[in-house]
VOPAGU-2260 file (C-alpha; in pm, 1 decimal, decimal comma):
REM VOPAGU-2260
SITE   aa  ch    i         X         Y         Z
SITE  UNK   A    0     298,5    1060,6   -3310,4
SITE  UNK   A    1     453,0    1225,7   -2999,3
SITE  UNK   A    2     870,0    1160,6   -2947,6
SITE  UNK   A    3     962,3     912,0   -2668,6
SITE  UNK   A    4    1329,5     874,2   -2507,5
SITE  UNK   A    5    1484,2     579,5   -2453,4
SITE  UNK   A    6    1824,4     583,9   -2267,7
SITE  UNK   A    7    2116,4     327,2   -2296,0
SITE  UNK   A    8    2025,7     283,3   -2692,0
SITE  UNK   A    9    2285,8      32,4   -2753,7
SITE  UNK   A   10    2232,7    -205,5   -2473,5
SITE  UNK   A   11    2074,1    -518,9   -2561,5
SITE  UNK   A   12    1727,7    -442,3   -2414,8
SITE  UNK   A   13    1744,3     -53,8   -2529,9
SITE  UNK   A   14    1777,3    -113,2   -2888,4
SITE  UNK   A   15    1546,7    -344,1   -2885,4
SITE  UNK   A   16    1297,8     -63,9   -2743,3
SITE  UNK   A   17    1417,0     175,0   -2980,1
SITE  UNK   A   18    1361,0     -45,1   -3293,0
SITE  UNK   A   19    1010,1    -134,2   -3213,0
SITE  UNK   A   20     911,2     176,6   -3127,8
SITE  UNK   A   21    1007,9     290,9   -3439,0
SITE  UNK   A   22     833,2      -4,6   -3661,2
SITE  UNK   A   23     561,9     161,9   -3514,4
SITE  UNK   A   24     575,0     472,5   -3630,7
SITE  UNK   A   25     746,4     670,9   -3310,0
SITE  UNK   A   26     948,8     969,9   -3344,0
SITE  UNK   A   27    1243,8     819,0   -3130,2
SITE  UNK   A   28    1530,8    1005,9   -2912,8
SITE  UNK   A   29    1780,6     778,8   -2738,1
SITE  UNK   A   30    2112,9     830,4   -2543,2
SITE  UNK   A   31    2448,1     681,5   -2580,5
SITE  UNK   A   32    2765,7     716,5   -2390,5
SITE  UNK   A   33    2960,2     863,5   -2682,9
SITE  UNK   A   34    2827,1     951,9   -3028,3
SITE  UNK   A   35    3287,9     892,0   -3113,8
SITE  UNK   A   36    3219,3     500,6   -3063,9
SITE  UNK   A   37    3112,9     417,0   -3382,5
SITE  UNK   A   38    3142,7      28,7   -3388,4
SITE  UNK   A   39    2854,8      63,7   -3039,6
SITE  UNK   A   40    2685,7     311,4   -3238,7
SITE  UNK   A   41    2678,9     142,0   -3542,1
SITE  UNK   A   42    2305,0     -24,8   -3506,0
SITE  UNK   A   43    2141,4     290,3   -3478,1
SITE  UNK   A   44    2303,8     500,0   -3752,6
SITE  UNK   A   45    2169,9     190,9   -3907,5
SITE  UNK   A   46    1830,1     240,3   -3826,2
SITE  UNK   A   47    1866,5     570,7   -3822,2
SITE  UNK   A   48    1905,2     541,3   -4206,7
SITE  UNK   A   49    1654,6     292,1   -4236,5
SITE  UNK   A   50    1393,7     557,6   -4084,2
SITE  UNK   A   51    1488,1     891,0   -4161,1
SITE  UNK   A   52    1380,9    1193,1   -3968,1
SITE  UNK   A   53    1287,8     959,0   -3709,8
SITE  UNK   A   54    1583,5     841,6   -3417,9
SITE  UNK   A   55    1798,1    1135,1   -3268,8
SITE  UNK   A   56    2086,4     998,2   -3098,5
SITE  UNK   A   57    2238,5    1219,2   -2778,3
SITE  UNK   A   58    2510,2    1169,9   -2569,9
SITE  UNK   A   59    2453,6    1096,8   -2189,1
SITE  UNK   A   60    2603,6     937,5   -1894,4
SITE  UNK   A   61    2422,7     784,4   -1603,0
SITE  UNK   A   62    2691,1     937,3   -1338,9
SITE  UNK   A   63    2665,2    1283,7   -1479,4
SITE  UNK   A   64    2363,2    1472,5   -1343,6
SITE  UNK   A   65    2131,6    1660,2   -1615,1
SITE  UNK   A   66    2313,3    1496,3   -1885,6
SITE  UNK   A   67    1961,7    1353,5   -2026,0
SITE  UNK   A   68    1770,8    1677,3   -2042,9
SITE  UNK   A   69    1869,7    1818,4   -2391,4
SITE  UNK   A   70    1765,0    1422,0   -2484,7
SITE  UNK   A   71    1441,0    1419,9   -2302,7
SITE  UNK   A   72    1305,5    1782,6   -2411,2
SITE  UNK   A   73     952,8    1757,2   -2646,5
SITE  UNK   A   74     911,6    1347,6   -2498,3
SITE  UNK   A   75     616,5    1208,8   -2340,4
SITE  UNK   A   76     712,0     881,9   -2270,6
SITE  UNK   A   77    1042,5     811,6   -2096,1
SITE  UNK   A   78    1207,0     470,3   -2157,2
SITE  UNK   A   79    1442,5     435,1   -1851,5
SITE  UNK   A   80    1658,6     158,1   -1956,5
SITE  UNK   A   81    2027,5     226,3   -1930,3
SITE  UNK   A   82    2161,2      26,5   -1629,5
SITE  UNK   A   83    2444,1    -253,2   -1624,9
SITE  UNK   A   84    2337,0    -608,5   -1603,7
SITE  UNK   A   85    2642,3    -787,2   -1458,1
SITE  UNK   A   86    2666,7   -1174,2   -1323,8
SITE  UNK   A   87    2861,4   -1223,3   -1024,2
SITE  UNK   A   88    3220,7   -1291,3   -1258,1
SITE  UNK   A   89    3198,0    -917,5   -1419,7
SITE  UNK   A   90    3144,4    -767,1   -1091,7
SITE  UNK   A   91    3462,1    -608,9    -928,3
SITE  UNK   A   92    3333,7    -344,6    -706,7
SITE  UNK   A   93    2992,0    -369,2    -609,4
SITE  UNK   A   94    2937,9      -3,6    -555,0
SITE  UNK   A   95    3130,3     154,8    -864,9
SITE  UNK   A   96    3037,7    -156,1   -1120,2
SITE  UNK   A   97    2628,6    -150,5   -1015,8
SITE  UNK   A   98    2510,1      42,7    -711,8
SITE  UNK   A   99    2634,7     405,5    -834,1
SITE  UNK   A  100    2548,5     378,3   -1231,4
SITE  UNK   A  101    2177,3     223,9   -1101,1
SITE  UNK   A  102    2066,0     456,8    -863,0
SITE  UNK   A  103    2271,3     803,4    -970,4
SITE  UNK   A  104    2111,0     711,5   -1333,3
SITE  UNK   A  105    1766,4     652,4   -1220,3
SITE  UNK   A  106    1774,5     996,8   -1013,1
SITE  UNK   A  107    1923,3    1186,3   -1299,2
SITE  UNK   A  108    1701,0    1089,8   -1563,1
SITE  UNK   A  109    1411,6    1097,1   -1322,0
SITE  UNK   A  110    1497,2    1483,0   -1205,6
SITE  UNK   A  111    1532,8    1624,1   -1571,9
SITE  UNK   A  112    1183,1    1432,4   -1634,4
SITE  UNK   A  113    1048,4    1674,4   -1362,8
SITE  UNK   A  114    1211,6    1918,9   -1527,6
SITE  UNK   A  115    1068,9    1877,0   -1883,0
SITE  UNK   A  116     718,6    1968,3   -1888,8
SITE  UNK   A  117     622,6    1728,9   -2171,3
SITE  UNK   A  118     665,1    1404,4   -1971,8
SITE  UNK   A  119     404,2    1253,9   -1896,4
SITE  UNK   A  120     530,4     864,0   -1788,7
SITE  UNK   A  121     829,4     732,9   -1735,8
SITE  UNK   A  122     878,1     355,0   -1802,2
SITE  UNK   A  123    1141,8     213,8   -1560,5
SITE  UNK   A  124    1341,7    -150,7   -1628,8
SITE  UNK   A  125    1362,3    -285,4   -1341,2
SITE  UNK   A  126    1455,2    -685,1   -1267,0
SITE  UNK   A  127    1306,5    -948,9   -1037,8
SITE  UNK   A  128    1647,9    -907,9    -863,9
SITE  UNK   A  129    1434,4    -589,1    -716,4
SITE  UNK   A  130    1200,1    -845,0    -613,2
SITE  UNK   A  131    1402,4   -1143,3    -410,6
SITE  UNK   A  132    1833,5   -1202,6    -367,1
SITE  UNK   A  133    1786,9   -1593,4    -349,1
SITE  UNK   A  134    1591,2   -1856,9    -447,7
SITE  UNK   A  135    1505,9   -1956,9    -135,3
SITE  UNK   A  136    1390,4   -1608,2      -5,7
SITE  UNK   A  137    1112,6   -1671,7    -295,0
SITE  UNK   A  138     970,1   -2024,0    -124,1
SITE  UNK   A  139     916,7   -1797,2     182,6
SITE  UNK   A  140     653,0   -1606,9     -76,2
SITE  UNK   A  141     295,6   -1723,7     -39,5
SITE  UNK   A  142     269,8   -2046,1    -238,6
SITE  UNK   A  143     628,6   -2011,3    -293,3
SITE  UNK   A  144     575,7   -1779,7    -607,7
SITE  UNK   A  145     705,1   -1467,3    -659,8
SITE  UNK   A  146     493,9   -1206,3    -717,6
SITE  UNK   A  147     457,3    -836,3    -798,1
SITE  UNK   A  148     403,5    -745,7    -382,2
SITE  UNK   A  149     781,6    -897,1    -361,5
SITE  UNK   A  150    1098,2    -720,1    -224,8
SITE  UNK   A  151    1484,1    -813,1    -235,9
SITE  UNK   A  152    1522,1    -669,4     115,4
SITE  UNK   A  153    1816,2    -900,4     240,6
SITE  UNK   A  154    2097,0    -792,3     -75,9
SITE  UNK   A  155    2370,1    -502,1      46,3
SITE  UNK   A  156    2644,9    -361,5    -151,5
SITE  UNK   A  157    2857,2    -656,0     -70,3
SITE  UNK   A  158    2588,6    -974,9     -74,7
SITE  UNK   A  159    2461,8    -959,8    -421,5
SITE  UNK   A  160    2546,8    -591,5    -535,0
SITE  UNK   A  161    2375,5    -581,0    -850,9
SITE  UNK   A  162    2012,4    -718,3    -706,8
SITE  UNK   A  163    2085,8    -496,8    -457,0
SITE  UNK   A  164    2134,5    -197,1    -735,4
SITE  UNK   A  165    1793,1    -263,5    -870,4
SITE  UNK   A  166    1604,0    -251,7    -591,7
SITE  UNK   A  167    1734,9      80,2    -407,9
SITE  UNK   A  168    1683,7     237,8    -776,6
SITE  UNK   A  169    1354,6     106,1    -822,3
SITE  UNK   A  170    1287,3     242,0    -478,2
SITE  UNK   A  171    1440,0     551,8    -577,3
SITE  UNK   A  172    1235,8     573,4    -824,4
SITE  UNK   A  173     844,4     525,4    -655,5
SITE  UNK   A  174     953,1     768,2    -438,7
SITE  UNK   A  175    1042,3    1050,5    -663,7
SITE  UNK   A  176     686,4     918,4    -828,3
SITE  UNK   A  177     505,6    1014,5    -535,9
SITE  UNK   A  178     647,9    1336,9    -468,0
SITE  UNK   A  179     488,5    1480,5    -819,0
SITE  UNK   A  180     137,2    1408,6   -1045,3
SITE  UNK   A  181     229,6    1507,2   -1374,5
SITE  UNK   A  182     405,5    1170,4   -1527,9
SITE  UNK   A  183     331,1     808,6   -1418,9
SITE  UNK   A  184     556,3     541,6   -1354,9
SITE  UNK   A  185     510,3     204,3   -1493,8
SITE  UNK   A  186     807,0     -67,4   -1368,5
SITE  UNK   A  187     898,4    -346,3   -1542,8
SITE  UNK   A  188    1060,1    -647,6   -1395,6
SITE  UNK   A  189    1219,1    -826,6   -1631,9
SITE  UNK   A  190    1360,0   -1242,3   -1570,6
SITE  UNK   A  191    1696,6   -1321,5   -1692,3
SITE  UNK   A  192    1676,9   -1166,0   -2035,5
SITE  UNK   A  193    1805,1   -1409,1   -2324,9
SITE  UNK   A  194    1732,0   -1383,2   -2685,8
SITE  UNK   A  195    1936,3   -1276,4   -3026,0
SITE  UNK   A  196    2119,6    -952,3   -2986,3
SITE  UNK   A  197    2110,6    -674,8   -3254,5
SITE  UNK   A  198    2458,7    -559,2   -3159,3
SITE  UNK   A  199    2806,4    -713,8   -3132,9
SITE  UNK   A  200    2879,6    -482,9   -2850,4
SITE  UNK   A  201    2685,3    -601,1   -2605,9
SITE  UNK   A  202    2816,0    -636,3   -2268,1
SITE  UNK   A  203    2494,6    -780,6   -2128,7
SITE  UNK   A  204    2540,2   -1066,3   -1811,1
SITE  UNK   A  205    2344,8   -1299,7   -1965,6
SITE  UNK   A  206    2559,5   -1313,5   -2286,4
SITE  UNK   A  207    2850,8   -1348,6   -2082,0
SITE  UNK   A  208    2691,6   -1659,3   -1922,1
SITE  UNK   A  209    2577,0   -1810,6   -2195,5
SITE  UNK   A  210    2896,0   -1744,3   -2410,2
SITE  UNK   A  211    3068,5   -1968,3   -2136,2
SITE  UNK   A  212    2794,6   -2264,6   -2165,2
SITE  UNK   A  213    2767,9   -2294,4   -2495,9
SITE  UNK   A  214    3161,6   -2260,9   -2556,6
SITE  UNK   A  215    3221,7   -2551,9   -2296,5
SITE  UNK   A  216    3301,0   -2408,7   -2024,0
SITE  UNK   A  217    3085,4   -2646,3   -1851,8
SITE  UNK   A  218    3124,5   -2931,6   -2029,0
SITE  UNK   A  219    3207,7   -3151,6   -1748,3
SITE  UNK   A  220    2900,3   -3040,4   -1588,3
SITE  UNK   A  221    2710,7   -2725,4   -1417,2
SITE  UNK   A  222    2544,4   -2612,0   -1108,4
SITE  UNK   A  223    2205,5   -2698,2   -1078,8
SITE  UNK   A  224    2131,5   -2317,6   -1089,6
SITE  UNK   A  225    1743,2   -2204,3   -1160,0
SITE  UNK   A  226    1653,7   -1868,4   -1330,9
SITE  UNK   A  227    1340,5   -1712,1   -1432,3
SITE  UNK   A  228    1365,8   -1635,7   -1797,1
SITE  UNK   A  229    1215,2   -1414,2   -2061,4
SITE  UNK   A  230    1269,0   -1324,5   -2437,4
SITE  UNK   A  231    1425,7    -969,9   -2489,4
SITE  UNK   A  232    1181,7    -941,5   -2800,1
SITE  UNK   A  233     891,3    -992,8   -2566,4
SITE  UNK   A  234    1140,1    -762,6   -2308,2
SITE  UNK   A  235    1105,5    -491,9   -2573,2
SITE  UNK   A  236     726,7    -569,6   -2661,4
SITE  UNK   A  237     618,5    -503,3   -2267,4
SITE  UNK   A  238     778,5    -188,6   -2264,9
SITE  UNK   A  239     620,0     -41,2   -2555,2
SITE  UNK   A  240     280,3    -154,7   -2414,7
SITE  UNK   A  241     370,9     -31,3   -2124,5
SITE  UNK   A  242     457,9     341,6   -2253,3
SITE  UNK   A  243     135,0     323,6   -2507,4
SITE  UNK   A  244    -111,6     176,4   -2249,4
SITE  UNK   A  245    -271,1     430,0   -2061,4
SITE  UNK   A  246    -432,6     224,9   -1766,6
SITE  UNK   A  247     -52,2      42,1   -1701,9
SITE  UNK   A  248      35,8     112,2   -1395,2
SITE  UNK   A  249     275,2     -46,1   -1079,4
SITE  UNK   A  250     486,8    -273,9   -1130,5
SITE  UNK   A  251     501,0    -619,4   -1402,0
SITE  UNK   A  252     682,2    -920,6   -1347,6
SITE  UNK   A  253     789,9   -1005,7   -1733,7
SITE  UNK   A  254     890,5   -1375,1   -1774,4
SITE  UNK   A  255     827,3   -1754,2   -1790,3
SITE  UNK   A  256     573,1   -1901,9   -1505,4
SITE  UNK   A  257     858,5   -2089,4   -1329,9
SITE  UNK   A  258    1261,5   -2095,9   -1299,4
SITE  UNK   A  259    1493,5   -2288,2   -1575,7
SITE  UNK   A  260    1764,2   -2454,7   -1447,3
SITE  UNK   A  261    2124,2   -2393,8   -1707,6
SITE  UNK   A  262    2106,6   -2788,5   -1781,9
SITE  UNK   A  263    1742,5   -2736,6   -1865,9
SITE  UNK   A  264    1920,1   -2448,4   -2074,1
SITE  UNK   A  265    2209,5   -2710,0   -2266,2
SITE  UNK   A  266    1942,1   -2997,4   -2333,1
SITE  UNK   A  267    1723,8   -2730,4   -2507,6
SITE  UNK   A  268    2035,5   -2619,1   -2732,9
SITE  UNK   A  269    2184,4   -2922,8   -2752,7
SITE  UNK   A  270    2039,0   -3071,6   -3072,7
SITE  UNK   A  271    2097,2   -2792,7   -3285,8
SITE  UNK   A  272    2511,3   -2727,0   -3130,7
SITE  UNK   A  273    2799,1   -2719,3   -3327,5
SITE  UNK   A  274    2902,5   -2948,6   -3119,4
SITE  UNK   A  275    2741,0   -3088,5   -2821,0
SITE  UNK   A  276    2990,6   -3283,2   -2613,3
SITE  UNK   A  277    3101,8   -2927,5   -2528,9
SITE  UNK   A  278    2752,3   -2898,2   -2340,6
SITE  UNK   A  279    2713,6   -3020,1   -1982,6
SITE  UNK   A  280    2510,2   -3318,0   -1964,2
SITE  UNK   A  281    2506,6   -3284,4   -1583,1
SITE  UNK   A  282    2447,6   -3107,7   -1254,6
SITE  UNK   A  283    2749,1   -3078,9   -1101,9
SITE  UNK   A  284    2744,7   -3186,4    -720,3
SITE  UNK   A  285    2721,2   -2950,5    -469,5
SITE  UNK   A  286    3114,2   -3012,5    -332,3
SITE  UNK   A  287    3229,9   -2966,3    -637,3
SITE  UNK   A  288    2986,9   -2625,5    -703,0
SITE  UNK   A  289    3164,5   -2523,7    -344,1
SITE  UNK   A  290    3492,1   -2570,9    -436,3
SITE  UNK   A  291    3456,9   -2392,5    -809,7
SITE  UNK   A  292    3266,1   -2108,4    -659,1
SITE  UNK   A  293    3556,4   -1886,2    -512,4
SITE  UNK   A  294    3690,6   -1928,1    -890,0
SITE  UNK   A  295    3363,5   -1770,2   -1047,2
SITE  UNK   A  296    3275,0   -1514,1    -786,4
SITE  UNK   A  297    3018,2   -1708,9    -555,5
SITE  UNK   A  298    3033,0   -1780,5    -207,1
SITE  UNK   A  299    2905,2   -2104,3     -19,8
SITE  UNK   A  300    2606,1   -1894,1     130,3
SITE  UNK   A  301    2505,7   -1829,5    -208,6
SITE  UNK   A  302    2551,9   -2155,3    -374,1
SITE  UNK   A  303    2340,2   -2276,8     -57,8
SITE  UNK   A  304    2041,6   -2030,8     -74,5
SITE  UNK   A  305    2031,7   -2088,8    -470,4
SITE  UNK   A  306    2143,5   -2426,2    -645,4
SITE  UNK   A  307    1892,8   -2671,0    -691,1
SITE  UNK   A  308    1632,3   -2400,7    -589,3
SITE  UNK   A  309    1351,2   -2378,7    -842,3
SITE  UNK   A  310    1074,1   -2146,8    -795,4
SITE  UNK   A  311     748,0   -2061,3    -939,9
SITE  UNK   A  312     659,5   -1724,8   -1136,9
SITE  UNK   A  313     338,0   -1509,6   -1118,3
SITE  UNK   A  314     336,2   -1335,2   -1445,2
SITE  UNK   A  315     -52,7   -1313,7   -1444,7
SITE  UNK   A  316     -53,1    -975,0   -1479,2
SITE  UNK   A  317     178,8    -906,4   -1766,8
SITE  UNK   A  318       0,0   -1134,5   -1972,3
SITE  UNK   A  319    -349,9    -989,2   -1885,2
């Protein structure tokens, strides 16, 4: 079976991607930051063990231009996964933390793959952040649903810098797609991904948000934020089908039908906890979401254009 790439290996979605791909009988190359971190690497010397002759690990870095060439020579399918997935508390510098690892990635790996005569697609992970910056910019949508035709065109470096990373790099990346016809480009927008990780290392957003609800961080009560939401095994499971499918093509919305609120989240948890008075049992009111916002990294103008905001999902055509 012919080799496939897939960078960012140790992320939460990538070795997710790599794992699969090799339970099905891939020949599997995959980048990491630095072969010398051995606890991060740990997972796929694992598998590497597990399958032998089968994963070949390579060093790469998303800022570092033709750093993924070596890794992408003899692949057909590219797995374009590496990019940071930060909530509004991990974010520091918009630019540095998510704009310049996004787009300078997504360029890099996409000008060795016109380099490398084997490609032949390129599987991008995108998000729905590429797709709206607020809730309420999605009940402007026909019916109020976001859809595949959507586009975040209202984030900037400084209003929601990460949304605002995936969409110029998934930009980036449809027009480097048109410029050449010898590899395809399937995108996959991706919810807020959830699920068991595979690694302790992960440094995934959505960890870091649930870490703080289930610990009780919000035990006296949340904001009544809604999220679209998918599994990272189904995550993994569309990008596979994605790579192996030959009539894939454009773009796929990959999560629930409609938004899930973090209360909706706790209540679901809740009976199986440790200990559940440390879960919220409440939506916080909106003063109170104001005056604890400057504390978590949100502004008023965002607490306003997305708490209590629930929206509805077309997935239609990732489950066709």
């Amino acid at each position: 079976m012919a080799k496939s790439l897939v960078t960012g290996g140790t992320g939460f979605i990538g070795l997710y991607v790599v794992k699969l791909l090799l339970e099905r009988g891939h020949r599997v190359h995959t980048t990491v930051r630095s072969l010398e971190n051995t606890a991060k690497c740990k997972p796929l010397l694992n598998l590497q063990a597990q399958y032998p002759n089968s994963l070949s690990l390579f060093e790469a870095d998303l800022l570092k231009n033709g750093s993924f060439r070596k890794a992408m020579e003899g692949c057909e399918v590219v797995y374009h996964v590496a990019s940071p997935f930060l909530v509004p508390q991990q974010i520091k510098d918009g630019l540095k933390d998510c704009v310049e690892p996004a787009l300078q990635g997504t360029k890099s790996v996409l000008e060795s793959a016109n380099k490398v005569e084997s490609v032949k697609r390129v599987v991008l992970t995108s998000s729905v952040a590429a797709m709206y910056r607020d809730n309420a910019d999605v009940l402007k949508e026909d019916d109020g649903t976001l859809a595949e035709s959507s586009w975040n065109v209202t984030s900037s470096v400084s209003y929601s810098p990460y949304a605002y990373s995936k969409m110029v790099a998934e930009r980036e990346a449809w027009t480097m797609q048109r410029l050449q016809d010898r590899w395809s480009l399937v995108v996959l927008n991706p919810g807020m991904v959830l699920g068991p990780s595979l690694t302790p290392e992960s440094v995934s957003g959505s960890h870091f948000m649930l870490e703080a609800l289930f610990r009780g961080d919000n035990r006296m009560g949340c904001a009544g934020l809604p999220w679209p939401l998918v599994d990272v095994r189904d995550v993994a499971e569309a990008h596979v089908m994605a790579g192996e499918d030959v009539l894939a093509t454009g773009r796929y919305i990959v999560s629930g039908d409609r938004t899930v609120s973090l209360l909706e989240m706790a209540d679901l948890v809740r009976p199986v906890h440790r200990n559940p008075r440390a879960l919220p049992g409440r939506n916080l009111p909106q003063l109170m979401v104001y005056m604890a916002g400057p504390f978590i990294g949100i502004t008023k103008k965002w607490t306003d254009a997305n708490v209590g905001i629930p929206f509805k999902v077309d997935n239609s055509r990732s489950i066709d």
